[in-house]
N, C-alpha and C positions, 0 to 999 in steps of 0.2 A: 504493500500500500504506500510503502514511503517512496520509494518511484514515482507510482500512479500520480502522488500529488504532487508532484516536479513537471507533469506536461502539461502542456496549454489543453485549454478547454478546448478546442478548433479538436484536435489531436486523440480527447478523450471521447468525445462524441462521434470521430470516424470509425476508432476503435469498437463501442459500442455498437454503431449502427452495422458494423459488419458480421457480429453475432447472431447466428438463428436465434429468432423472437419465440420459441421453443421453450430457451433458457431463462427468457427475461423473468419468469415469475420468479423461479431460483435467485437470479440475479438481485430482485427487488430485494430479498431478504437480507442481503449482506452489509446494507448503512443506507442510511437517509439520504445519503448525496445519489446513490445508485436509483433510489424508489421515485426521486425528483427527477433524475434524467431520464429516465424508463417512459415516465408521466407526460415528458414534454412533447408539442408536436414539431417541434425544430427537428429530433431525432428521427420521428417517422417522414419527413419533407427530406433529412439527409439521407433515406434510405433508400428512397425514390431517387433520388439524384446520384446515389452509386447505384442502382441496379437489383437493389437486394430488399425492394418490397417483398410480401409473402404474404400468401393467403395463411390462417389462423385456424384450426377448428375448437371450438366451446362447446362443450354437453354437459346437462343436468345429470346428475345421477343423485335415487332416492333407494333408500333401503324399504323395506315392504314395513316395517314398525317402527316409519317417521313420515312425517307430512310435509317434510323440508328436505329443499334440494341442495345440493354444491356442485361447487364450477368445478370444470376441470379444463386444459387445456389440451391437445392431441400435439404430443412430440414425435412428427413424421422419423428421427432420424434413428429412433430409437426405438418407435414404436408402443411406447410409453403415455400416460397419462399424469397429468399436474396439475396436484389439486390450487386452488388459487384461493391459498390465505385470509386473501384481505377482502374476499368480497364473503358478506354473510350469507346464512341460509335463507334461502326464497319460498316461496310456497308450493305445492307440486301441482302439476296440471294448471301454471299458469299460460296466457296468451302470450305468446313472445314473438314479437316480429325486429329484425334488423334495421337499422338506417344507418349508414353509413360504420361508423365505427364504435354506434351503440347499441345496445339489446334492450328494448323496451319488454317490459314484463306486467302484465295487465292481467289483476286476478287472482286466481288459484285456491286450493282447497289447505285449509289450515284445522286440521283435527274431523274432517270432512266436512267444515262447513265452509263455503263461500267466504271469499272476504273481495272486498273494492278496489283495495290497493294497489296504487299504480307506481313500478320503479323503475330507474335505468340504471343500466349497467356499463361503465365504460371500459371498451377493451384495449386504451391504451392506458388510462392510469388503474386498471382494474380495482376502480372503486363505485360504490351504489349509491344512487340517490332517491329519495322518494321523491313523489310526484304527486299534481292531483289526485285524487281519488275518481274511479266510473261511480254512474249515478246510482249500482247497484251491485250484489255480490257476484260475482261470474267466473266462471271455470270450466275448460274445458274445449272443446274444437268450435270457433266461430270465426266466420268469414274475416277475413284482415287484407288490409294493402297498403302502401304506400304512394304519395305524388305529390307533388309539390310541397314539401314540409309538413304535410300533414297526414297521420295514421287514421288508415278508416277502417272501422269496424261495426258489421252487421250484428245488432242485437233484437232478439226475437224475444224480447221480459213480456209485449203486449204481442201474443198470438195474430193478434188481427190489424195489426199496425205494426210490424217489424223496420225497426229506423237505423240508419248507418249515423253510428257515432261518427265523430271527429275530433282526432286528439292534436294542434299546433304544436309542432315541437319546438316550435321558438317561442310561441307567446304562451305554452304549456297552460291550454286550459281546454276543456269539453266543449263541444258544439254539437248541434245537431245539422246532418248534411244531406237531408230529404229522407225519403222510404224508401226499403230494399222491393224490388220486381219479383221476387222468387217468394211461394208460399210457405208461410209458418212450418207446415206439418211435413213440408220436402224438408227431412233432417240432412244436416249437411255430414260428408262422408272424408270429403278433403278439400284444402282452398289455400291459395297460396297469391300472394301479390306480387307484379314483374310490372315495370315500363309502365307504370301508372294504370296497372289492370289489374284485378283480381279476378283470378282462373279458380273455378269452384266446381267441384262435382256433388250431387245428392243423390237420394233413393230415388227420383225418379228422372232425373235432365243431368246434362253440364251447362255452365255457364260463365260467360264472362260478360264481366264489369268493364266499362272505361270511363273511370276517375275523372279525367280532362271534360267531358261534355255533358253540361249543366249539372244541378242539384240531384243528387242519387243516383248521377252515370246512368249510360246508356246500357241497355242489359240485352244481351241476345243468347240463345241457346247455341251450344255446339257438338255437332254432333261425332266429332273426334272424341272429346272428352266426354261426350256420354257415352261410350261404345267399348269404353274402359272404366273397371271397378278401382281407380285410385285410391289409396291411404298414403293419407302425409305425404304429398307432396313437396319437393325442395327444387331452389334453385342451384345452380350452378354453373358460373359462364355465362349467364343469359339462355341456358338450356331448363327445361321442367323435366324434373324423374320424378317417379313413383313408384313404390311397390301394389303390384298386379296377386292381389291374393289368390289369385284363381289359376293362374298362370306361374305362380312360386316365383316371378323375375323380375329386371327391375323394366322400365319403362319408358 
């Protein structure tokens, strides 16, 4: 360490940015000065600028006799999983959608009851914040998507008026953003958000949303995605996979 603090910051911050972000969690634990340059986005901007961006993978994992989840990180080079410290336990079977280089967490079941709470998760200082609270307890598979700064989410609490929330993630507060096109009692199966659309399969149709054209998006059926039994659908690349229960493969 008595080195370390002999080079110029320029020098310690090349160094860093060239280590697989794999480590960084390990990394954090070793002093305050490491957990603050870990945090900073000048590191992840230098890392882009040598060449040595990387994709990340995060997964929950819950024991079957706890209601709380922990992060873990996926370490490609090892093959390995790392748990990640600093961010607390969350609730299980919460909504979680990406933006950018956060995990919004909307929900979940706390001792099997509902709870409101809404949190983010940051994946470069990997620290948690709360958030406003949904206007009601919720958990579980609902329609979600992203576009222009704002998370929408279809909530079916009124059978007969099903409404797509809206969450700002800059001015962080609920909105209401029209009524969802698809019937209450078509249970949703899988639904994932891309390029300002959310792709949605149920028990009876597919369907896609597009976010961009007026209040509650334009909704059409599709009959690619209904011709397939999707669960949990992901992105990847700008590609949709899914597992084909029926079919055992992916999709």
């Amino acid at each position: 360490m008595r080195m370390w603090n002999l080079l110029p910051e320029d020098v310690k911050m090349d160094c860093i940015a060239r280590v697989p972000r794999c480590y960084y969690t390990t990394l954090s634990l070793v002093s305050k000065y490491f957990r603050s340059l870990i945090a900073s986005p000048e590191l992840y901007a230098r890392r882009s600028l040598l060449g040595r961006a990387e994709y990340c993978f995060y997964l929950g994992f819950s024991d079957t006799s706890s209601s709380y989840m922990s992060w873990y990180t996926f370490r490609s080079t090892d093959k390995c999983l790392a748990r990640i410290q600093s961010i607390p336990c969350v609730p299980i079977h919460s909504i979680c959608v990406v933006v950018g280089s956060n995990i919004y967490m909307i929900g979940g079941l706390y001792n099997r009851k509902g709870t409101p709470d809404v949190s983010v998760i940051s994946c470069v200082s990997h620290k948690c914040e709360i958030l406003p609270r949904f206007r009601r307890n919720v958990a579980g598979r609902l329609p979600i998507g992203f576009f222009d700064r704002k998370i929408y989410l279809i909530d079916y609490y009124d059978d007969h008026d099903p409404r797509i929330m809206v969450f700002d993630t800059e001015s962080r507060t609920w909105g209401l953003g029209g009524r969802s096109k698809v019937e209450a009692e078509d249970r949703v199966v899988g639904c994932v958000g891309m390029s300002g659309k959310i792709y949605m399969t149920t028990t009876k149709n597919g369907y896609i949303c597009h976010l961009n054209e007026g209040e509650g998006g334009a909704w059409e059926t599709d009959e690619i995605m209904n011709s397939e039994q999707w669960i949990d659908p992901c992105i990847l690349d700008d590609m949709l996979y899914s597992y084909d229960e029926y079919k055992n493969s992916l999709c």
